[in-house]
C-alpha angles and dihedrals in degrees: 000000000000117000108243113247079221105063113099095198088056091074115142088004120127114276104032101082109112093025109111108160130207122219114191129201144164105297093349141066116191126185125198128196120202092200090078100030114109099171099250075155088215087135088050097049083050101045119007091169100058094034114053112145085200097061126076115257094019093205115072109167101187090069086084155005120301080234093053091046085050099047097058096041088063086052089063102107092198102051086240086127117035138150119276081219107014111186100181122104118258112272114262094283111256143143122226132209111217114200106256087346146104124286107275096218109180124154119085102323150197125177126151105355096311135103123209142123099249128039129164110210123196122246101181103070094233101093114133087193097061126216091015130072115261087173094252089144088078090053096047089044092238114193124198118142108134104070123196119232128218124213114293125232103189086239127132109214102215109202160213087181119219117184107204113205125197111228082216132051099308152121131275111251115210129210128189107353123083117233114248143172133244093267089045094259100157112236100173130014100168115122088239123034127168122215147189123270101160098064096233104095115117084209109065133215080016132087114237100173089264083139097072089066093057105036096180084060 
């Protein structure tokens, strides 16, 4: 049986790729695609009535304000949900280090291939979805919670932010977003930083080259 582009908890599961769905409403469109959602539920917190993942459909846009819809698609930290016209301005560029989690990118943004103004990147090196976060850090168990800090500049890189990634073992480089914790500490300010995807680097969210010496990573 066929997994239903619909269904919100079947996110990064077979069968779902290709399937963005549209969801249209008085004054606002949203679309949502399941290959980058990772249920941080942000949507939900903001707007439970219009974001139940047990009903069908799970998006049901009359249940508030365009503003309000709105509103809780530009909280989704992943771009799984976005604005079919979005006339707000792209958020300050950044990259956030989740605890034991994936890279928050947000700004105005291209990786792989895609733009966008939020995008989650894995860390772990176990994503199935590469380069983007299938929360596959909470199955490995992946821990990273002290991160290093370069040498600040007192810049403010100021985007656009373009995410280069190797199409061999390899880091992430960064270009135009400083690299920040949850609570907005500010790890990296540099107009290029390279950091970690395998998972290995001592120096998270760093790269240290740990990525030579395992060469699958």
């Amino acid at each position: 049986m066929g997994v239903s582009p619909d269904d919100p908890t079947a996110a990064g599961r077979p069968g779902v790729h290709g399937s963005r769905r549209t969801y249209e409403g008085d004054g606002v469109a949203v679309e949502w695609d399941p290959t980058l959602c990772i249920h941080t539920a942000r949507c939900i917190a903001a707007q439970p009535a219009v974001f139940d993942p047990a009903r069908r459909p799970w998006v049901d846009l009359a249940a508030a304000s365009p503003e309000d819809v709105a509103d809780a698609v530009r909280r989704c930290p992943t771009g799984a949900l976005q604005l079919r016209e979005e006339t707000a301005p792209p958020p300050e560029p950044a990259v956030e280090v989740r605890p034991d989690g994936p890279l928050f990118v947000r700004g105005d943004v291209t990786v792989a291939g895609r733009t966008g103004h939020r995008f989650a990147l894995c860390r772990c090196g176990a994503t199935g979805n590469a380069p983007f976060c299938d929360n596959s850090h909470k199955a490995i168990g992946f821990r990273a919670r002290d991160n290093a800090r370069d040498e600040l500049s007192g810049a403010s890189p100021a985007g656009p932010v373009e995410v280069r990634v190797p199409d061999r073992p390899g880091p992430y480089r960064v270009r135009g977003a400083r690299v920040v914790t949850p609570s907005g500490d500010v790890l990296a300010d540099a107009e290029e930083c390279v950091l970690c995807r395998c998972g290995r680097s001592a120096r998270k969210p760093f790269c240290d080259g740990s990525h030579r010496d395992h060469p699958q990573a």
